[in-house]
N, C-alpha and C positions, 0 to 999 in steps of 0.2 A: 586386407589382401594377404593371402596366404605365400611367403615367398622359401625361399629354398636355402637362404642364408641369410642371417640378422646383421653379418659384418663382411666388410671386402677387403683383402691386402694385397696390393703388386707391388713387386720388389726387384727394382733396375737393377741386376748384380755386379761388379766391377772387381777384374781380377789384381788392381794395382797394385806395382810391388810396396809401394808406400801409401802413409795417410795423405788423404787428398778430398777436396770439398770442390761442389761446383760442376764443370764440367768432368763426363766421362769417372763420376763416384758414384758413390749408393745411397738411391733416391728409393725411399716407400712411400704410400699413398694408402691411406685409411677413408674408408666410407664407408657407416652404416647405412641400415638399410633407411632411417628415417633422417638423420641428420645432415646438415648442410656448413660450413661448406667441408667440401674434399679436405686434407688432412695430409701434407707435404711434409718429409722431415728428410734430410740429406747426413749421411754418416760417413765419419771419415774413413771409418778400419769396417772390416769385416766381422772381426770380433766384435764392436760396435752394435750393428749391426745386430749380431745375431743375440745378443742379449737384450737391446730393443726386441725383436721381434718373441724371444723368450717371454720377455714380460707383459708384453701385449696381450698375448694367448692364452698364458695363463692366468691372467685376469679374468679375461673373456670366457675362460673354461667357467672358472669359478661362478660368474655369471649367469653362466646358462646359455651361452650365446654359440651359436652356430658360425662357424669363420672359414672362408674359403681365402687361401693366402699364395699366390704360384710367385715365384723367379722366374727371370728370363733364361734360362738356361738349359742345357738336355737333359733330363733324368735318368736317361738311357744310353745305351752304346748299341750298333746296329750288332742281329743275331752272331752268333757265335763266340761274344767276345768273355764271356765267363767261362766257357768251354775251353778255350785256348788259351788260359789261366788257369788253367786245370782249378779251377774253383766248385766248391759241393753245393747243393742247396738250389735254392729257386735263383735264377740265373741275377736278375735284378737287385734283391737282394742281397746276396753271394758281392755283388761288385762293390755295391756301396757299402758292404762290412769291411770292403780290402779295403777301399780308397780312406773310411775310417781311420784303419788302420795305420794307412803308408804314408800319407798327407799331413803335413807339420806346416803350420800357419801362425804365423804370432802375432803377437798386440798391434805390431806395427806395419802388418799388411805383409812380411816378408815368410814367403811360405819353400817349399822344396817340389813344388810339381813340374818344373822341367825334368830336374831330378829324376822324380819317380815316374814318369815317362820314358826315358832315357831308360830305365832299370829294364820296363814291360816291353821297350823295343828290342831291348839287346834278349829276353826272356823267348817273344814270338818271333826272331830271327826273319828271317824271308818275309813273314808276314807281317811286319812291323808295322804300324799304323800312323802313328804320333808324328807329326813333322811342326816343323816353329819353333822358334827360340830365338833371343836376343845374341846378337852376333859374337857379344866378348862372353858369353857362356861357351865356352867349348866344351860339347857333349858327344862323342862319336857317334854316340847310337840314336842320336836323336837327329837328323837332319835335319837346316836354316830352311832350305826351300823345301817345296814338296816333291818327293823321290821315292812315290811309294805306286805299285800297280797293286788295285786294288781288287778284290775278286771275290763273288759270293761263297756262303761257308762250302757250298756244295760242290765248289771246285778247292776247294782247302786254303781258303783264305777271309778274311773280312770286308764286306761292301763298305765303300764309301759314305754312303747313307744310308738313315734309318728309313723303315717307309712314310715316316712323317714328312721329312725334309721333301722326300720326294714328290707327297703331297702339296706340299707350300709353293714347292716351285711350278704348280699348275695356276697358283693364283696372279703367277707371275712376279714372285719375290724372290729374296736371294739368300735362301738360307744359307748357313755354312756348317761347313761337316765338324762335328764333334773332334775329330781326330787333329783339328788345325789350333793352334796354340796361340799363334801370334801372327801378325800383322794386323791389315784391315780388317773390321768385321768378326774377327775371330773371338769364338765361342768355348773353344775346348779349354783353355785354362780356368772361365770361369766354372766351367763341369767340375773341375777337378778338385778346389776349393769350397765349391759351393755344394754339391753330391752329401759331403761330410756333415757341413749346416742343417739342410734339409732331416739327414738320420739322424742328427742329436735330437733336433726338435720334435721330431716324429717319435724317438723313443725314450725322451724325457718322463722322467718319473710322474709328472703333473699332467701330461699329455698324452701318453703313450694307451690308455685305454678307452680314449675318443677320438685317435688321429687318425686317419687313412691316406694312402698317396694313390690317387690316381692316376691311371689303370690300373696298375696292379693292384691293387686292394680294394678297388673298390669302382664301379660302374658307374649309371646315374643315382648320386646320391639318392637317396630316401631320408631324408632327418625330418624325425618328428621336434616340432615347435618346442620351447622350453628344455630341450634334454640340449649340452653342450657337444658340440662335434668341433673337427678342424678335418678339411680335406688341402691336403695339397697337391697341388698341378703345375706343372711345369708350362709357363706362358713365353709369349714370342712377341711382342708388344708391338712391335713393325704393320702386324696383321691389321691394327685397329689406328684408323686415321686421326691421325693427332693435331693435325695444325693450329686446329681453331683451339688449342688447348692453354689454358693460363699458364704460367711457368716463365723460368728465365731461361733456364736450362732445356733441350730435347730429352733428355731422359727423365727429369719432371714431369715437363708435358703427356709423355709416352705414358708413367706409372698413373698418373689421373687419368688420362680417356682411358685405358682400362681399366681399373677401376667404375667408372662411371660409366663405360660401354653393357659392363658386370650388370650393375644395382640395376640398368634400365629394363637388362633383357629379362632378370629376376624379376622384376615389378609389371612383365607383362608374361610373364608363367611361359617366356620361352628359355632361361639360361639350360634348363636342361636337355636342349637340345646340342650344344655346345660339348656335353659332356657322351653322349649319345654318337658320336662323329669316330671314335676308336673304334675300330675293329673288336669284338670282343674275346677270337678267341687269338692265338696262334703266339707268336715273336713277342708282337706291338704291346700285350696283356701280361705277357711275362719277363721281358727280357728289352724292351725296347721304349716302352712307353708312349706316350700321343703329345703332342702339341693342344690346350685347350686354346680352341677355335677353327685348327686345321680343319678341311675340310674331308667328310669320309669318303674313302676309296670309291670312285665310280662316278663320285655323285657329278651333276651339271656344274661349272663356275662360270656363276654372275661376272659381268665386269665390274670392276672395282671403281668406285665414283674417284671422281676426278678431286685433287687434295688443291684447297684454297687458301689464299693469302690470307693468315686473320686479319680480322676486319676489326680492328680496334672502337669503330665506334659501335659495333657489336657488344664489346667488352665495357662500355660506362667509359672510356676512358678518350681521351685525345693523344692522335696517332703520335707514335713516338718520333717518325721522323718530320713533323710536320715543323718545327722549326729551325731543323739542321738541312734539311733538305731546300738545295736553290739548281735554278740554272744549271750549275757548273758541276752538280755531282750527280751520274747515273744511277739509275736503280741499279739491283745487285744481277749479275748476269744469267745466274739461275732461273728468274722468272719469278719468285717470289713476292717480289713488291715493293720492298724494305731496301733502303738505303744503305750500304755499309757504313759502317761509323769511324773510317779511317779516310780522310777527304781523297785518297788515291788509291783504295782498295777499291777492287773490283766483286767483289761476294761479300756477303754477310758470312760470321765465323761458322766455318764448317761447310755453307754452301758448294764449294766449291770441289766437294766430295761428291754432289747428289749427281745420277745419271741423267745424261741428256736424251729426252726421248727421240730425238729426230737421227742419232747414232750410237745411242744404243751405250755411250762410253762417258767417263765422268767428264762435266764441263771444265776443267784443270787439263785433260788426255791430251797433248799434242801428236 
């Protein structure tokens, strides 16, 4: 069977200011197209991290092998925002050669991207984008909460989202805007961090004349068999239902079902519809980039199946809480299944964050 890619890599990105393993760090997942099983590795640093993934690639180059490899993170900023940088060149590119540039990261996870936030706020004045920060950073031009009216370029300012996000949030999920740094959910620090990662390995001397980052360089792949490629895509790992996923950790679990969401759709000659869901001409091709999986502008959305307790005798294994679990301790209040492992906690770790469908608001919201 003829497939579109010989190897898979998802890569759960974390912006931490320190080394850190386990929860909320950096999980990858390797899956070839024939071998089993999946391929979990957690890194502490960033730097880590991307020298793993340096040497993975170029092996694989070496190889012969075709390697499709996304982060969870935006590759893009919504239109206008290299213009208002007064930056030259193809807009996408133009940003990621700044942030190259302006973004200092070291060994130890401690990098300057409030910083250089702060810099680009006080830079587009009125139009200032970036909001989030940790409270004992005192940045003026950066605001702690969000204090930004946002406006499309056409009115002389930057939209809030990209039109991917806006896509996502038809599927009924909760993206968050590139522009938000920190708190819950928040994604733009990892952009900020992670943008630089993605151009080095993209323009790595070993790499650099088989890599493409999709969309902008490149559509639905075409790789012929035996010649080595690497496509990068920026993923969103929320999109692809994880529960039934082995792992200890949710962003383990997250980087294997995708991963394996990948190999399956490749092995039945639909992943390139996946790739096929960007727009291909306008912003989103140049300047903005897609989401692989979002779904393309217009199209109908299916309901999204309903996410189930794993079912541990599914997995070979006898259920974890079956001998801590009596009488006297409730299940966890989310719905889940799973007993907390604290004889008076009320959620299993993190539950207590997920939304309650019946208001809409976290099970924790009083």
């Amino acid at each position: 069977m003829t497939t579109l890619f010989d190897s898979y890599v998802a890569v759960d990105w974390s912006a931490s200011n320190k080394p850190t393993s386990g929860k909320d760090s950096i999980w990858s997942c390797v899956g070839d197209e024939l071998a089993e099983p999946l391929r979990t590795t957690n890194h502490r640093t960033r730097r880590a991290a991307e020298a793993w993934l340096l040497d993975y690639l170029t092996v694989a180059v070496r190889a012969g092998r075709r390697v499709l490899v996304g982060l969870d993170f935006p590759y893009g900023y919504p239109a206008g925002f290299a213009a208002a940088l007064e930056l030259r060149g193809e807009p996408w590119r133009a940003v990621w050669t700044y942030l190259e540039g302006q973004i200092a990261d070291d060994a130890h996870n401690v990098s300057n991207r409030f910083e250089v936030a702060a810099r680009i706020n006080e830079q587009l004045g009125r139009h200032a984008p970036f909001w989030g920060r940790p409270k004992h950073l005192i940045l003026p031009s950066l605001p702690f909460r969000k204090a930004v009216a946002y406006h499309a370029p056409e009115r002389g300012g930057l939209s809030e989202w990209r039109q991917a996000e806006q896509e996502l949030q038809r599927l009924k999920t909760r993206p968050q805007p590139v522009w938000k740094l920190a708190g819950a959910g928040a994604v733009g620090s990892q952009s900020l961090v992670g943008i630089p990662v993605v151009a080095r390995l993209r323009d790595h001397e070993a790499l650099r004349d088989v890599s493409r980052v999709w969309p902008f360089e490149v559509r639905v792949p075409d790789l012929r068999a035996g010649l080595p490629a690497v496509v990068h895509a920026e993923i969103w790992p929320t999109i692809v239902p994880f529960d039934d996923e082995l792992g200890a950790y949710r962003d383990e679990k997250q980087v294997r079902a995708v991963v394996r969401h990948w190999r399956e759709l490749d092995r039945a000659s639909r992943l390139a519809n996946l790739f096929a869901a960007a727009p291909a001409q306008g912003v989103v091709q140049g300047e903005e980039g897609w989401v692989l999986g979002a779904p393309a502008p217009g199209t109908p959305i299916a309901p999204r199946p309903r996410r189930r307790p794993r079912s541990t005798s599914e997995l070979g294994m006898p259920p974890a809480n079956a001998a801590s679990a009596s009488n006297t301790r409730q299940p966890c209040l989310c719905g889940c299944g799973d007993f907390p492992r604290g004889r008076y906690s009320r959620f299993m770790p993190g539950h207590d964050q997920r939304i309650n469908p019946a208001t809409g608001r976290r099970f924790n919201a009083h």
